[in-house]
N, C-alpha and C positions, 0 to 999 in steps of 0.2 A: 583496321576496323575490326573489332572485337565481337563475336553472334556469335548465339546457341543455338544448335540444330537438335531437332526433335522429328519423329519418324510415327507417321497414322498409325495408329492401329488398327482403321477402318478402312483404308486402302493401300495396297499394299505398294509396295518401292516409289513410294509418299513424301517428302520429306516438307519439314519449314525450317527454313533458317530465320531467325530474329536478331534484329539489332540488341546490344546489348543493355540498352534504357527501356526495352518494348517488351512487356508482359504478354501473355498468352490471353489476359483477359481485355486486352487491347483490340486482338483483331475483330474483325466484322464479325457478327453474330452467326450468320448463315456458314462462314469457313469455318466456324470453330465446330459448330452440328456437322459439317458433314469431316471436317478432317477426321475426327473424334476426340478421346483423349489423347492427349500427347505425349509422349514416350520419348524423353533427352536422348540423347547420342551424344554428344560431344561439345564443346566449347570448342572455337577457332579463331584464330588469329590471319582475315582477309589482307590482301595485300595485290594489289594490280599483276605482282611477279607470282601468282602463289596458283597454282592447278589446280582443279576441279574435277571430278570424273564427269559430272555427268552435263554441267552446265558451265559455262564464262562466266568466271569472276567479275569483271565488270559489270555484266550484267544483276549480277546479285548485289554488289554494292549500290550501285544505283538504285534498286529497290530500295535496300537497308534506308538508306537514306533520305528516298521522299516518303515510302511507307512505313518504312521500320519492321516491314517483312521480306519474304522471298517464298512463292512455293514453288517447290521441284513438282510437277508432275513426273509417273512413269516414263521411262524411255518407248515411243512406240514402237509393236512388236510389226514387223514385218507381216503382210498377207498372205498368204496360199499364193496368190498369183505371181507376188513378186519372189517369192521362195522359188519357184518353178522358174524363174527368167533365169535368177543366180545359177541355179545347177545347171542349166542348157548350157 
């Protein structure tokens, strides 16, 4: 399965991946104000066998598929509190 990823410029380590038939002027009105403009990254080539950093492939296909999108939010950062457990 064939998508373009594209990276906010409104919020940062943002990403949208889109199916390859699925315009930018497709999505929901309210994601497109708040992603912002969108800024390509790359073209890829999905495949069940294929990694990810940040998320499972399946799971973005799956999107692709019944929505013809996928958004990555940020990874969440860790808390003060839980930082503090780690080093103990």
């Amino acid at each position: 399965m064939k998508c373009r990823i594209y990276r906010s410029e409104n919020k940062p380590e943002t990403y949208l991946y889109l199916a390859d038939k699925f315009a930018v002027e497709d999505l929901p009105e309210e994601l497109q104000q708040v992603f912002g403009e969108p800024r390509f990254v790359m073209s890829l080539l999905l495949s069940p066998q294929r990694k990810l950093a940040q998320v499972d492939v399946s799971t973005v296909m799956t999107a692709l598929e019944s929505n013809g999108y996928f958004l990555q939010l940020p990874p969440k950062t860790p808390t003060e509190e839980q930082i503090t457990q780690w080093l103990s």
